[in-house]
N, C-alpha and C positions, 0 to 999 in steps of 0.2 A: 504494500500500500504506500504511492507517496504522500507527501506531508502534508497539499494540496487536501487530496480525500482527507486525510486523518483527522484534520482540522475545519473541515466541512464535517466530517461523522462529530468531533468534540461540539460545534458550536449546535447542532441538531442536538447532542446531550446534555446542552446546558441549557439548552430551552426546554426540554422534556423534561428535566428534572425542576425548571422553574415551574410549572404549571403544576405539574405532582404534586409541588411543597404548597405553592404560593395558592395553589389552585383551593386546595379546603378551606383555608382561611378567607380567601374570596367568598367563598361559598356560607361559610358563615357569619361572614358579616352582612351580605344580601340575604338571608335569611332569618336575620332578627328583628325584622316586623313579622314575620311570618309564622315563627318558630316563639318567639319571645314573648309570649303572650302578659306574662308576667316578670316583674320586675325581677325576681331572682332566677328566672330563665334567662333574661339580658344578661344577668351578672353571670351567673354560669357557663353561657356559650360564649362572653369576649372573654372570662378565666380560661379558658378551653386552646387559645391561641394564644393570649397575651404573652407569654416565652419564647414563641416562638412568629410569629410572623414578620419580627424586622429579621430574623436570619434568613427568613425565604424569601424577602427579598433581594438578597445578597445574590440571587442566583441569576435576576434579570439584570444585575448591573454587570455581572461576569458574563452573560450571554452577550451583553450590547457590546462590554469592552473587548469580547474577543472576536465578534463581526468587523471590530475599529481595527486590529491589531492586524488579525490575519487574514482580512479581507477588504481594504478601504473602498476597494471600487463597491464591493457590494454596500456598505456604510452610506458612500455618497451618495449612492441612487438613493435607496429604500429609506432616508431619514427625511431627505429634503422634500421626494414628493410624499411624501404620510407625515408632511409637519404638524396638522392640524392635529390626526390621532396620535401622536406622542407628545405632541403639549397638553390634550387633556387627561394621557397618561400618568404624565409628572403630576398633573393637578390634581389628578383624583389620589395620585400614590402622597404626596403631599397633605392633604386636607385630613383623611386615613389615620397618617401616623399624628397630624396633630392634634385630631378627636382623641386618639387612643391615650394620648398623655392628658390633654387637658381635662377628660374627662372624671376623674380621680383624682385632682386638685382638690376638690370638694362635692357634697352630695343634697341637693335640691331634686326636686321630681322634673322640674324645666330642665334645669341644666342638664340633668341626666340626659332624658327625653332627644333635648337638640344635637348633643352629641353623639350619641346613638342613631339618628342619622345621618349626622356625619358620614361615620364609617361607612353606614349601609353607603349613603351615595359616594364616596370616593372610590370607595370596593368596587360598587356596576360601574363609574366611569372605567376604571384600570382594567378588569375583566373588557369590555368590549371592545376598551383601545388595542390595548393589546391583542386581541382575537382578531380585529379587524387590519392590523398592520401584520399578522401574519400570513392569515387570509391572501392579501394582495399581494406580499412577496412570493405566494407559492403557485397562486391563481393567474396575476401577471398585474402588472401596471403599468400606463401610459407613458413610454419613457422615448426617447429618440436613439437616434444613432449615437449621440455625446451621451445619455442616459440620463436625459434632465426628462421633467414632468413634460406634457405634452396640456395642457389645456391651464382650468384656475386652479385653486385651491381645492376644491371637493371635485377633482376630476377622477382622482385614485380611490376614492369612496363608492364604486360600484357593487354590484353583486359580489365580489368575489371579499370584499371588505365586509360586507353585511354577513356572510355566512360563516365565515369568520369568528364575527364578533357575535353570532349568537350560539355558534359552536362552545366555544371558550365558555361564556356565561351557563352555558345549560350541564354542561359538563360541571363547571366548579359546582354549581348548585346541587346538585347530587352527589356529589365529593364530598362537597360541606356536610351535609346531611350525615352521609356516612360514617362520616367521621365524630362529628356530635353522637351517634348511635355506639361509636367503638371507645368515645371518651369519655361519655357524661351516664348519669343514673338515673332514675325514676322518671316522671312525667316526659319530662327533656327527650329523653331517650328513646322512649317507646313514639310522640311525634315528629322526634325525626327517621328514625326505624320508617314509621309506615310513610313519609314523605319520599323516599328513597324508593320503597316499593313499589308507590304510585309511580314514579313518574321516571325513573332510572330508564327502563325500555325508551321511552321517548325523547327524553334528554341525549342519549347515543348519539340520537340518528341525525343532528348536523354532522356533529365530527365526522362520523362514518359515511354521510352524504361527500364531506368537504375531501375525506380520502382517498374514495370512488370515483370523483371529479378528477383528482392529479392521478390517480392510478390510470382512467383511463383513457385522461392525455399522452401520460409519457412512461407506463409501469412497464414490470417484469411481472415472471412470474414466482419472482422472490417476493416484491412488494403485493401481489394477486395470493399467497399465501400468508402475508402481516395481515392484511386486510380481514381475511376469513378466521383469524386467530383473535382480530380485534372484536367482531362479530361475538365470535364464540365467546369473549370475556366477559359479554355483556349480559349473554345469557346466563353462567356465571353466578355472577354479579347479582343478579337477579334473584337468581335459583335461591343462591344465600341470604341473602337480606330477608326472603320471606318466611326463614325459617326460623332468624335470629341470630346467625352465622356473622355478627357485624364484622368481624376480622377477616374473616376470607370474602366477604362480599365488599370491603374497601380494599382488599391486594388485589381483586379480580377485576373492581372499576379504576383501578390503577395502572393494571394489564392492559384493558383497553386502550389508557390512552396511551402509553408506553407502542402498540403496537398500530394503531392509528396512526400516530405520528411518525413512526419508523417508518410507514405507508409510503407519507407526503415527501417526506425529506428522501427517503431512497426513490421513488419515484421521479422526483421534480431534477437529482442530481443529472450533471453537473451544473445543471442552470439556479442561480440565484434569484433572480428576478429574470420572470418573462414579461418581454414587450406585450401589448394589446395591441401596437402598432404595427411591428413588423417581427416576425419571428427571428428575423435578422440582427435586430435589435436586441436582442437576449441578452444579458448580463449572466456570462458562467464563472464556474470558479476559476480556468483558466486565468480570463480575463481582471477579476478583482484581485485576486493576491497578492500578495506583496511577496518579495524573494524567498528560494529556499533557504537563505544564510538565515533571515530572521526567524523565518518557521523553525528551524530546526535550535534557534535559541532559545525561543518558546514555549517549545516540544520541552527541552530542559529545561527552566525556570517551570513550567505545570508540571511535570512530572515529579520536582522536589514539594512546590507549592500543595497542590491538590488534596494529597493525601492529608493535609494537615488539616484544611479545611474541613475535609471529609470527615474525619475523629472528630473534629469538634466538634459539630452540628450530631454527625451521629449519639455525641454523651450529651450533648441538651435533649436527643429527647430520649433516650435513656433513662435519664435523669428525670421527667416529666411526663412519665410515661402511664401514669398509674390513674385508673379511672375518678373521675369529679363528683360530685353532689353539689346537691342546693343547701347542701349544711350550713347556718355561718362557721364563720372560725372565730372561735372564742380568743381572743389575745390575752395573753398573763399583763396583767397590771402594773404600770410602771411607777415606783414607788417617787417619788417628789423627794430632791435634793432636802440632805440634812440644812 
């Protein structure tokens, strides 16, 4: 494999692994009008990510930086024409983390209230930004032969952006769910359990739609083989959720996307962005890369980097791995200065 692939296959695993992490905690913070009915449901499901949701985002800033590093051509096309969904990306990922703190400065039923959705709304903006700027890089966007945009601002916003971005959302939201069913207890539990059940088979079917699209513009019968494995995860998925099984029904809707995506990306390769203009126009990995001297510096600086990373996030949630209640926590009393 040269370094080109390897780094096309790494930046495809650093966005799969973004949506895996970042994807439940999406998911449940669009789900707390939903799910939240009561005031220590809200508190239970944002205790349920609060440890973890700034490390999962750590994983969209290493996808972007390694598109910059070891692909700028592909960087310069796909940021400049989807400026619009990556500024309301920032915005929603922005407003998010500042609900998440602000929120717990102090405790009013307003202030609760409005921070709460906060989350929810910066959560659905970021979920459908990002769904829709992957959507077009993999669907195709209006670019030229320089690979600049071809029309206004909402010209890259077509279909291939909308399916996209409601792939991503329908996905996290069943994720979320799942996950609240494999973290939390009693009432919690059991309405997101049957949320999952309801609606998991349907939720699928953009991704799986959005797969089947790039599989059968440009697939093998390696990617015609992810595809029927993504399928199968769903059923899965499914099968277990209905029984109670939350553990292997959130690794099997995980499966899915994990094999979904393998779809797109081994399907779409070597092209990073395709033109809607001219197939000519394609932006592949040839073309974007930067040298094999840097790739291969890369290659070693990730190879010592990574693994460190990887242990760490791994012992957070190790560490926080242990199912939640609506119990309070009683705090020991702090005795006042003699």
């Amino acid at each position: 494999m040269d370094l080109q692939t390897l780094w096309f296959a790494a930046v495809a695993v650093l966005w799969i692994g973004f949506l895996l992490l970042e994807g439940f905690d999406f998911g449940v913070a669009a789900l707390l009008p939903v799910l939240g009915r009561h005031t220590s449901d809200r508190h239970l499901m944002l205790r349920s990510i609060g440890p973890l949701w700034d490390g999962n985002e750590v994983w969209l800033i290493t996808a972007v930086g390694a598109v910059f590093a070891a692909f700028p051509g592909w960087y310069a096309t796909w940021l400049p024409a989807l400026y619009l969904p990556f500024v309301l990306v920032l915005f929603g990922l922005i407003i998010r983390a500042v609900a998440f703190e602000w929120r717990h400065s102090h405790h009013t039923p307003a202030w609760d209230s409005s921070w709460t959705w906060v989350i929810t709304t910066g959560s659905l903006i970021a979920a459908l930004g990002i769904g829709a700027a992957l959507g077009a890089t993999t669907l195709g966007l209006p670019i030229d032969a320089a690979g600049n945009r071809v029309g206004g601002a909402f010209s890259g916003l077509g279909w291939p952006a909308l399916l996209g971005a409601v792939a991503v959302l329908t996905f996290s939201l069943v994720h979320g769910a799942m996950f609240l069913a494999l973290k939390t207890d009693g009432s919690l539990r059991g309405a997101a359990r049957a949320f999952a059940r309801r609606w998991a088979p349907v939720a699928a079917l953009p991704l799986l739609g959005w797969a089947a699209v790039v599989h059968l513009r440009y697939g093998t019968p390696v990617t015609a083989a992810l595809w029927l494995l993504a399928a199968l995860a769903v059923l899965v998925a499914w099968a277990r959720i209905v029984v109670g099984r939350e553990g292997q029904a959130f690794a099997a809707w995980g499966a899915m996307l994990i094999a979904a995506a393998a779809t797109i990306f081994g399907a779409a390769y070597p092209v990073v962005v395709p033109s809607t203009v001219d197939a000519a126009f394609d932006v592949t990995v040839a073309d974007a890369s930067v040298s094999d001297y840097t790739l291969t510096v890369m290659t070693w600086a990730a190879g010592f980097g990574l693994p460190v990373v990887l242990a760490y996030q791994a012992w957070t949630y190790w560490v926080f791995r242990k199912r939640l209640t609506a119990e309070p926590v009683h705090e020991e009393p702090v005795e006042a200065p003699a």
